[in-house]
N, C-alpha and C positions, 0 to 999 in steps of 0.2 A: 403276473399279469402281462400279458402280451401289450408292445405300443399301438396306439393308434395308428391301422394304417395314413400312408399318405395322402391327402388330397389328390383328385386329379383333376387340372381343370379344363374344361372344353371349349371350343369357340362354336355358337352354333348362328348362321343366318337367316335371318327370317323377313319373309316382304311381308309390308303393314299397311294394310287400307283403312281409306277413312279418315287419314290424317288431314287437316285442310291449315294448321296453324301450329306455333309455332306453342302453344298451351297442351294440343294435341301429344305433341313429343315429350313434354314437359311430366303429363300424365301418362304414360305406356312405360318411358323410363323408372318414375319413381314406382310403378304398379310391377313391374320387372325386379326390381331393386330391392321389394319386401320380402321375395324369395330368398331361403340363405343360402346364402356365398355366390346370391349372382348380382353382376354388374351388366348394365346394358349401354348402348351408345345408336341413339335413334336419329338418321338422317332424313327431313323434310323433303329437300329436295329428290335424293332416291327413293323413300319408301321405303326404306331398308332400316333394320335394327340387327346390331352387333353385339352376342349376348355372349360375355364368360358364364360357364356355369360348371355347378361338381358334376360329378361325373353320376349322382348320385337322384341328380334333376334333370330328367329326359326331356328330349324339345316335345314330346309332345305335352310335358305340363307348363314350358314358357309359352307354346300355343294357345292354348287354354285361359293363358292367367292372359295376355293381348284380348284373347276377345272374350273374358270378363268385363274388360276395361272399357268395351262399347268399339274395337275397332276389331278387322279382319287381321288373319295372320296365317302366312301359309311355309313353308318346311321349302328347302332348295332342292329342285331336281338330282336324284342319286346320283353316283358317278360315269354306271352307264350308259345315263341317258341323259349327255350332256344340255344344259339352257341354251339354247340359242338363241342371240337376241335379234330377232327379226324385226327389230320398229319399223325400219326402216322401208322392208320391202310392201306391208301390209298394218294397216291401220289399227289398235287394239280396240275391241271391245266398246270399252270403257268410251275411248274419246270418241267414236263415232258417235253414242247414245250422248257424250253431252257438247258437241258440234250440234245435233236433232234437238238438242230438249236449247239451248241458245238462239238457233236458229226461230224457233216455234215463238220462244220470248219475245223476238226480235220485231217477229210480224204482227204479236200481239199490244207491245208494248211502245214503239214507235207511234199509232196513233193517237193513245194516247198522252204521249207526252206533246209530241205539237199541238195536239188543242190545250191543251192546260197549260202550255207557253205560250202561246198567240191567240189572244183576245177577240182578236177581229176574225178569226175560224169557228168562234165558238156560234154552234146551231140553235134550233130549239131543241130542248134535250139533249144538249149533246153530253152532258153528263149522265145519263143514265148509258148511254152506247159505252163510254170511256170505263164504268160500270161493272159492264159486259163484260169488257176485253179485258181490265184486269184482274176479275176473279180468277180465272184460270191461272195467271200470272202468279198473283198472291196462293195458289193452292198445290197446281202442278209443277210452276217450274219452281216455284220455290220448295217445293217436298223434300228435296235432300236434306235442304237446311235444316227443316222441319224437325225430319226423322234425327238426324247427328242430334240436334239438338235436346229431342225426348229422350235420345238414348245415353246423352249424357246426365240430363236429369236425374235419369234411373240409378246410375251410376256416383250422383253426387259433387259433381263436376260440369264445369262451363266450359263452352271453347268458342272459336270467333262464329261458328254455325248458330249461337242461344245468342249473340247479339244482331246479324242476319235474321234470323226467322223473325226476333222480338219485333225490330226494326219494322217487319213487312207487315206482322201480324198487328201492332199497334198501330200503323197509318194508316189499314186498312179497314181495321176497326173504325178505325175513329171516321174515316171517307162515309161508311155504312151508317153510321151513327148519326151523319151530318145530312147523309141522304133521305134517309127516310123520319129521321128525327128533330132533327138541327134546320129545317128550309132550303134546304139546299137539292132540295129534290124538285121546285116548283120550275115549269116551265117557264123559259126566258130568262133563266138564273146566268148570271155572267160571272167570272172569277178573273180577276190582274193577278200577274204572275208576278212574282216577287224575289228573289234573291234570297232574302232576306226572312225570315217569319214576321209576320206581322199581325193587330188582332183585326177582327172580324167585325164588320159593320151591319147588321143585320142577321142573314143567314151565315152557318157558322160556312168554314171552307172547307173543301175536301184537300188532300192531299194523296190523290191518285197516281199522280205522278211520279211521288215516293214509295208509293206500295209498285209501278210496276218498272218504275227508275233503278232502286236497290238492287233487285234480284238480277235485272236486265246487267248492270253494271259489274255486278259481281262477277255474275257467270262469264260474262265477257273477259274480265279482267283474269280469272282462273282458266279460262281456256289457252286464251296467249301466256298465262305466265308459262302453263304448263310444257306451251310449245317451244316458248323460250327456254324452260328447264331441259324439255329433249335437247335442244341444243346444244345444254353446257354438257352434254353423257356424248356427244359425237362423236370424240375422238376415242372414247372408252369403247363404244360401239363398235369405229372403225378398225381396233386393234382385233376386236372379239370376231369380224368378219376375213380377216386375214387369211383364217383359217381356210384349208380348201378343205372341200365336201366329199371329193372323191379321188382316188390316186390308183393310178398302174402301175401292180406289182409283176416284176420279172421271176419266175421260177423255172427250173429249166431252159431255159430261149422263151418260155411261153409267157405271154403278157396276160392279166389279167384285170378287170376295173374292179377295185372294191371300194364299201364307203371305208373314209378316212377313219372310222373308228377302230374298226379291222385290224388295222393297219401296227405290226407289232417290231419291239427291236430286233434287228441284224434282216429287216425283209430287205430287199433290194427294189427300188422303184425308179420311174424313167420321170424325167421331167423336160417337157419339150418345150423350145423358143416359147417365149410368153406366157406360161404354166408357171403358178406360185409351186415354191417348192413344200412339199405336203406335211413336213416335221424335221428334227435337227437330224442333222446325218450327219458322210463321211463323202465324198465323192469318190463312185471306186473307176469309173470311166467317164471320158470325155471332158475337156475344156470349154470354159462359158465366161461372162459378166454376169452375175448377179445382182438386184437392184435392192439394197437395204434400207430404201429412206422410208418408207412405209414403218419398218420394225424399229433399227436403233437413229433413224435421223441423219445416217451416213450421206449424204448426198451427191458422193462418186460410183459408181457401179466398182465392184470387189472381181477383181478376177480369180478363177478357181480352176481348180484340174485333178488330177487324182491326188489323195491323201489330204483336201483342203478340205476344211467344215466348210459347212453352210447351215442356215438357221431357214426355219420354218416361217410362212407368209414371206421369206424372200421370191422377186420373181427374176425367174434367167430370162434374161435379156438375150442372150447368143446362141450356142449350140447348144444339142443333145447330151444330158447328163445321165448318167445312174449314179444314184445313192444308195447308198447303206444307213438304214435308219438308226440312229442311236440316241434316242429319246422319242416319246412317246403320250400323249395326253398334255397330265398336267406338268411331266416334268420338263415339258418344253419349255424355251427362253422365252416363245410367246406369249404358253400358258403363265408363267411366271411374272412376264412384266404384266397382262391383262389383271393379274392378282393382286399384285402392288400395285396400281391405280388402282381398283377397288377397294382396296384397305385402307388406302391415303383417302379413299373421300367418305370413312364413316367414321372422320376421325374429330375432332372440335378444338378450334383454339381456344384460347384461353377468354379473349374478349364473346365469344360467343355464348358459352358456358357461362356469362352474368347477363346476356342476350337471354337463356334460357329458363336462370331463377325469375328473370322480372318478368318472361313469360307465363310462369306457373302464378302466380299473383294477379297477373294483367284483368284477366274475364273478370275477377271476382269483383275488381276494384271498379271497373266501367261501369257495371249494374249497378252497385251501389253508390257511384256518381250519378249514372241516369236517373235512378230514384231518389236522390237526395233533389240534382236540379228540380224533378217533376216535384215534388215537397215543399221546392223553395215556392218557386215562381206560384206555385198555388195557392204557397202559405201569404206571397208578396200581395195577394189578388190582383195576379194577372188572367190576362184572357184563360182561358183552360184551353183553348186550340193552342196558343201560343207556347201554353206549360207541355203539352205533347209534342211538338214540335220539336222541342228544343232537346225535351227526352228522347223523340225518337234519332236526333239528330247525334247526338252520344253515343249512342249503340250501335249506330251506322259508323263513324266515322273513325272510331278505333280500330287500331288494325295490328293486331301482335303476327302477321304474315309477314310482315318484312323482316322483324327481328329472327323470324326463325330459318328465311331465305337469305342472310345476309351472308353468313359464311360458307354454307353447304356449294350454296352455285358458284362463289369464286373460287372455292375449293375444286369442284368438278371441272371449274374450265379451266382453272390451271393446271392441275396435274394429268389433264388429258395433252394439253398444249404442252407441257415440258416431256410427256411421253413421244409426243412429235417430234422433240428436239433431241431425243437422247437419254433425257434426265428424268428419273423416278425418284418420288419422295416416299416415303413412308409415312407423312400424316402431316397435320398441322402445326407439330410439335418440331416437326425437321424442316418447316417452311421459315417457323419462327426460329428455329437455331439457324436459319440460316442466312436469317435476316441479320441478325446481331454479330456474326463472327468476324474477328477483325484478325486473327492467326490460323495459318492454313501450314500444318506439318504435312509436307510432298513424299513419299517415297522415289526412290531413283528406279528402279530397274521394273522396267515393267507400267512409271506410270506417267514417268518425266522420259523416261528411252523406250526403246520398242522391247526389251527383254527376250530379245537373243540376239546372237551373232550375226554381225554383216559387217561387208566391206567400209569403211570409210572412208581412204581414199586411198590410191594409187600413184606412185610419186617413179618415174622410171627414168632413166640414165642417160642423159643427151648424149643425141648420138649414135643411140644404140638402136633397137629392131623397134622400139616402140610400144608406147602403153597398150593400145589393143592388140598386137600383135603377141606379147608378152601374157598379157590376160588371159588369150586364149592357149596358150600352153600352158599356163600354170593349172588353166580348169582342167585342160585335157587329164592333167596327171594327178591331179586329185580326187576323179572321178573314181577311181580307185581307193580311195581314203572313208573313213568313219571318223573322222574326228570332226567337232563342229567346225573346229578353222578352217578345213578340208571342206566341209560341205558349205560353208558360208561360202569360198571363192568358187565354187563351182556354182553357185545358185545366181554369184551376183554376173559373173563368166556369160551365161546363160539366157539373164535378163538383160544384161547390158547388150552383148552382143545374139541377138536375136536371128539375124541374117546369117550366122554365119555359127553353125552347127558343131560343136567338140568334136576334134578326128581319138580313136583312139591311141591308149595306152598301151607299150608292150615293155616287159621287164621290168613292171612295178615293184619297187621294193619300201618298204616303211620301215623308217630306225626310232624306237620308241624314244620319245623326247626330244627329236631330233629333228625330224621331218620327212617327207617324202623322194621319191625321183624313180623315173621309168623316161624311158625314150619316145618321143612322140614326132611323125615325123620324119625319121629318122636323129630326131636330135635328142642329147643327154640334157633333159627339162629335170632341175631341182628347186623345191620349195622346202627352204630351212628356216629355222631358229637364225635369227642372226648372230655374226659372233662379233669378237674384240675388232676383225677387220673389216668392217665396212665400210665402205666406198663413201671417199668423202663429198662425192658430189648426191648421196645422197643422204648422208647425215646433214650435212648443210641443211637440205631439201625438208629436214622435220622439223618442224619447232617442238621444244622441248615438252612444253604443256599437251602436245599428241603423245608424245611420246610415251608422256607418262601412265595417259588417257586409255590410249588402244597397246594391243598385240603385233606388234611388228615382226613380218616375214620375208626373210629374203626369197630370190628367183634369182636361179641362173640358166642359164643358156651355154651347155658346151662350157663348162668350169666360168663363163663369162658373168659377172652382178648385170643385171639388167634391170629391176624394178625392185622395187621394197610395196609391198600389200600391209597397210594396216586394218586392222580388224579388231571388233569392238562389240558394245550395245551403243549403238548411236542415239541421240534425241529425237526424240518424237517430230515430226512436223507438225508447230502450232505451239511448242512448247514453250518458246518465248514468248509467243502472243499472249498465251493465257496467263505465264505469270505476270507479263505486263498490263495485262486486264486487271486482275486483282489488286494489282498496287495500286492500279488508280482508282479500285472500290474502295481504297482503303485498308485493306487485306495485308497484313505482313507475310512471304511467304518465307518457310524455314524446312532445309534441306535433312534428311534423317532417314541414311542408309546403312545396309550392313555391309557395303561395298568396301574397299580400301580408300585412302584420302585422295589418293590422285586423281582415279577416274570422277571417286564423288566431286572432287573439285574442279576437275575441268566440264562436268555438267553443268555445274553450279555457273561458274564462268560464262559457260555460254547460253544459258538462260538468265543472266541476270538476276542470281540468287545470294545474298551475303553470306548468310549467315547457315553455317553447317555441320552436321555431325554425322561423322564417318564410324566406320565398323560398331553400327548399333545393334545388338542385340536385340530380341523380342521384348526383352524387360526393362533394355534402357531407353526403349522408343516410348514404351508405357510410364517409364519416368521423367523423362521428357515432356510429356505431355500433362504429368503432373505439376510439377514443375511450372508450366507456362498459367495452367490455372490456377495454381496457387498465388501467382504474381500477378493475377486480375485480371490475364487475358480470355477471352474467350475462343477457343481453339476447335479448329478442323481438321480431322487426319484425311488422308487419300493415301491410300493400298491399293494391292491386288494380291496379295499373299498371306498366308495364314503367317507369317513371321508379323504382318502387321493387323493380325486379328483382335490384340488384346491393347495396341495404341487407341484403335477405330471404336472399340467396347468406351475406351476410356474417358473419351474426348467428349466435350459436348456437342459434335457431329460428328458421325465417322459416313464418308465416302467413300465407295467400292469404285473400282474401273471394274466396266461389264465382263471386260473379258479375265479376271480373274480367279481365285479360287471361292468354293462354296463358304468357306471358314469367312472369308473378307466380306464376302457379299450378305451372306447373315449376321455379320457385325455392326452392319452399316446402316444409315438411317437414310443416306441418298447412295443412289448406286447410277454412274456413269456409263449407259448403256452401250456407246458405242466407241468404248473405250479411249476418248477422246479428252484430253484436257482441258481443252479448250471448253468443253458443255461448263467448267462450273463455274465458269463468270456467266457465263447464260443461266444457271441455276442459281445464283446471288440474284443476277437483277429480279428473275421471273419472280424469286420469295419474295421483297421488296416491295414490288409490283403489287402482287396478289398480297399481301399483310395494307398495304394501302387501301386496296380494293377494299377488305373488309370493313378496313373502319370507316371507309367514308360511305358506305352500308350502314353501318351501324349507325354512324350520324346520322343518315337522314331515317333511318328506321325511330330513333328514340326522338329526332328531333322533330320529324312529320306530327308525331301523338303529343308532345310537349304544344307546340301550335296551335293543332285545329282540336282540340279536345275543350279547351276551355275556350276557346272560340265558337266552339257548339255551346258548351254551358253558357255563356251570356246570351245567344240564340242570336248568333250571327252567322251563321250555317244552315241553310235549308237542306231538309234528309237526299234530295235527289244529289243535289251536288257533295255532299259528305261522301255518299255511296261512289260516285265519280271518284274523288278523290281520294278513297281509300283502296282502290281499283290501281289506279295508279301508281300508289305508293310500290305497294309491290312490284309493278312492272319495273319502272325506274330501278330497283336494287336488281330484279333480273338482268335487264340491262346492262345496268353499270360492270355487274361480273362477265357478261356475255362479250365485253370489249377484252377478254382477255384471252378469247379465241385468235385472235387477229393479233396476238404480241410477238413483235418482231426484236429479237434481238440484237444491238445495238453493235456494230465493230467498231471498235477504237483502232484510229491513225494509230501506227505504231511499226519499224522497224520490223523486219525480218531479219531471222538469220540461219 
């Protein structure tokens, strides 16, 4: 017998209409769910469902089974023929027809809510006009509700659309009933508005108000959430626009415009002053600024020239570039981060997920409170207005839309907003590990130092020709060299002394292990290995702990010591800051390289790190960090190298530096985009922030329905104002996540070094 082959499983995404609550997701997930071997994860606020599935269940039968379930569902644009998301520039559909169909409400339903608030307006007849104006109300702009609501019937299921429609359909009923049946229809009928339900003295009362108060409020309330939920996708948006549309490609000397899909690896393209750069390249001509704070949050413009990347939605700020493209679609750094914000927002934490079971329950239970109230008060012999009243005021005033807005928009606005800043999460699950960490294992090279060679400082011989003068002979003669120590004094040579351009080399010679020297000048310039004799005024001149640190080079002048050139991976600037941030998040931070112990300790030293572990292996970083969870901490790795691919696996967060390898960055659950240490005390407080955000969402989500629910069942809620205030619950949780667009990262007073 042959084994069964292996499983394969799929990720497939799908937009979901029709969704209005938080019972809606509730129902599309578990209807996704009865499929075998699929899981789904359905976001409120996007519209979007994120469905595993075998390889064996094609999206067009998770299509199918969606709108079985009474909702729409549509397949993502191929990879040809990229989405672009336009909200921005052009209005959809959708919200212009229901801006028309609120608007209509508006005009209709405003009159008659001031006569049936104000006593002294009321005419002869003027309930039969008020009548008028709300049937339409009650039939047309309430329709949607209507339809969701029959078609979840069909289906076997309730959502907050069956207590809407009920809501309009029984106050409206009952208006009709009171008009033409109840006395309420006789000219000179007058009605006190009341707050409150109360019973009926004579002619019974209508409640017009409430049939055209509800719908008016709703729509109202779903309009602005919606524009508040555009909102919280802003920043997702503006990564997705980054993108340029069209780019001039160079072939031959000949220039040509194509669109940017075209657009393939090794073309060569121009990109001129103020022109986003069109995908990741190579620069093979010309010097510029580039402005990265749009893509990694860098907020210095990058200087570049030939052989320097550059990333795509960067814009040159300065001169005339050519690139060489070397990425392409989606395997750009833009396509990539746009993708990991998207991923991070269909993702649910944990408090949301018992947000979601008590939504699948919520509809069922509200009905069966409304009809028990209408039961009681009838059974109590109360008014029968008063028993409707009170029913219709239950139906009206529960709202499982907050619960199911509560994490999705602070979710969107925050991981749009930590995309502005650098910092990408990978879901709610890395928000919340990141809330809780209190041990952050550093790597050294590459994410505490800059990970290659430079100068670090320069210490030259009193008396003698002088530091710069010295500097620029040592570059001169190393121009000539391929070794990194060689190319680090000549790069720093170059950048320091800028005015004043390297003369050449002639009778270069290089002694392997040894060092260089060629005449420049006319002078015999050597750059050596130092030996047993070095000049004691500049042994003095090092402190031991450099020593140990960096590469010490002598230079002579004409058999003369003139300077000693250390050289090194130096520390990052900011590297202190950020580990001094952490400490005072509470963060322990713990050093764990595979470097030797001096340099890792003189890093250590000068960031203010205790505790460390030198020449680590890949497996004893991973043990390490066992290690530290075993003893109850909660632990963060930060890499940038596949040596710390299987630490970042291990950890219960692993963070990537952006500029690292693909191994580290697929390990990692946040990835520090612009390779910046400093982003992850900006990424602690943002989690912190935003895990706040939701619960005090949630609070008012569950505590809103704990309130006014049985505040309607006593029949201390009239339906207009229920509908009011279930309108706003919503907005308020939009709201409250919407303040986390505006989150300003906080710097800590702190030392430099």
């Amino acid at each position: 017998m042959s084994a069964d082959p292996v499983a394969v499983v799929m990720t497939t995404d799908l937009t979901v209409g029709g969704m209005t609550c938080a019972a809606c997701v509730n129902r599309v997930e578990k209807k996704l769910a009865k499929l075998d071997g699929v899981t789904a994860t359905v976001n409120l606020a996007t519209g979007r469902a994120r469905v595993n599935h075998p390889a064996h269940v094609p999206p067009e039968e998770l299509v199918a089974t969606v709108e079985k379930a009474g909702y729409t569902a549509t397949l993502p644009a191929p990879p040809e023929q990229p989405e672009r998301q336009d909200e921005d520039e052009s209005e959809p559909e959708e919200t212009r027809q229901e801006r028309e169909r609120l608007t209509v409400t508006a005009l209709l339903a405003v009159p008659v809510l001031v006569l049936s608030m104000v006593p002294a307006w009321q005419f002869r007849n003027w309930q039969w006009l008020c009548f008028v104006l709300a049937a339409p109300v009650a039939v047309w702009s309430s329709w949607p509700f209507h339809v969701r609501a029959l078609r979840g019937l069909r289906h076997s299921t309730a959502t907050m659309d069956t207590l809407v429609s009920l809501g309009v359909v029984a106050s409206f009923s009952w208006s009709a009933y009171a008009l033409f049946l109840g006395g309420a229809g006789e000219p000179g009928m007058r009605m006190p508005f009341s707050l409150l339900p109360s019973a009926s003295e004579g002619a019974a009362h209508i409640y017009l108000e409430a049939a055209v108060g509800v719908p008016l409020f709703v729509l109202a309330g779903r309009f602005l959430e919606a524009r508040a939920r555009h909102g919280t996708g802003t920043a997702l948006r503006s990564l997705a626009q980054l993108a340029a549309k069209e780019v001039s490609v160079r072939e031959g000397g000949v220039e040509r415009l194509l669109p940017v899909e075209q657009l393939r690896t090794g073309h060569v393209f121009v990109v001129r002053p103020g022109e986003r750069v069109a995908t990741d390249g190579e620069v093979t001509e010309g010097s510029s600024a580039v402005d990265l704070s749009l893509v990694t949050g860098e907020s210095e413009p990058v200087e570049v020239g030939p052989g320097s990347a550059v990333v795509g939605g960067a814009v040159n700020a300065g001169g005339l570039l050519l690139v060489r493209a070397t990425a392409v679609g989606t395997d750009t750094q833009l396509a990539r981060i746009t993708k990991l914000v998207t991923e991070a927002q269909a993702g649910k934490a944990r408090a949301q997920r018992l947000a979601d079971a008590v939504a699948g329950v919520f509809v069922p239970v509200v009905l069966a409170l409304a009809a028990t109230v209408l039961g009681f008060w009838l059974g109590a012999g109360a008014d029968p207005q008063a028993a409707v009243t009170a029913c219709v005021a239950v139906l009206v005033v529960a709202c499982p839309c907050a619960l199911g807005l509560a994490t999705p928009t602070a979710l969107m606005a925050a991981t749009g907003r930590g995309a502005q800043l650098g910092v990408l999460v990978s879901g709610p699950q890395a928000l919340e590990s990141l809330q809780h960490i209190d041990t952050v294992v550093l790597d050294k090279t590459g994410t505490l130092t800059s990970g290659h060679m430079s100068v670090a400082r320069v210490t030259a011989v009193p008396g003698g020709l002088g530091r710069e003068a010295v500097l620029r002979l040592a570059g001169a003669v190393e121009q000539g060299s391929e070794h990194p120590l060689g190319r680090a004094i000549v790069s720093y040579a170059q950048r320091t002394l800028p005015e004043r351009p390297l003369p050449d080399v002639r009778e270069f010679s290089a002694e392997a292990g040894r060092g260089v020297r060629g005449r420049v000048e006319g002078r015999l310039v050597e750059v050596l290995a130092p030996d047993d004799e070095l000049p004691q005024a500049l042994a003095d001149a090092l402190p031991v702990a450099e020593a140990a640190a960096y590469t010490p080079v002598l230079v002579r002048v004409d058999g003369a010591p003139e300077a000693l050139i250390e050289i090194g991976d130096v520390v990052r600037p900011g590297s202190y800051r950020a580990v001094d941030r952490l400490r005072r998040l509470g963060v322990r931070p713990v050093l764990a390289t595979g470097d030797r112990e001096a340099p890792a300790r003189a890093v250590a030293s000068a960031i203010g790190i205790e505790e460390v572990h030198a020449r680590c292996t890949p497996e004893e970083k991973a043990s390490l960090v066992r290690e530290l969870r075993e003893d109850g901490r909660r632990v963060a790795v930060v890499g940038d190298g596949v040596n710390d691919a299987a630490a970042l696996a291990g950890a219960d967060l692993g963070i990537a530096m952006g500029g690292g390898t693909d191994a580290a960055v697929g390990a990692a659950d946040v990835t520090l985009v612009r390779g910046d240490i400093d982003a992850l005390g900006d990424a602690v407080r943002l989690a912190r922030r935003t895990l706040g955000t939701i619960r005090v969402n949630l609070l008012w989500a569950f505590g809103y329905n704990a309130v006014t629910v049985p505040l309607a069942m006593v029949g201390l809620l009239n339906p207009m104002v229920a509908a009011a205030a279930m309108s706003v619950s919503s907005l308020l949780v939009v709201g409250n996540s919407l303040r986390l667009r505006a989150w300003q990262p906080t710097r800590t007073r702190s030392r430099t070094r």
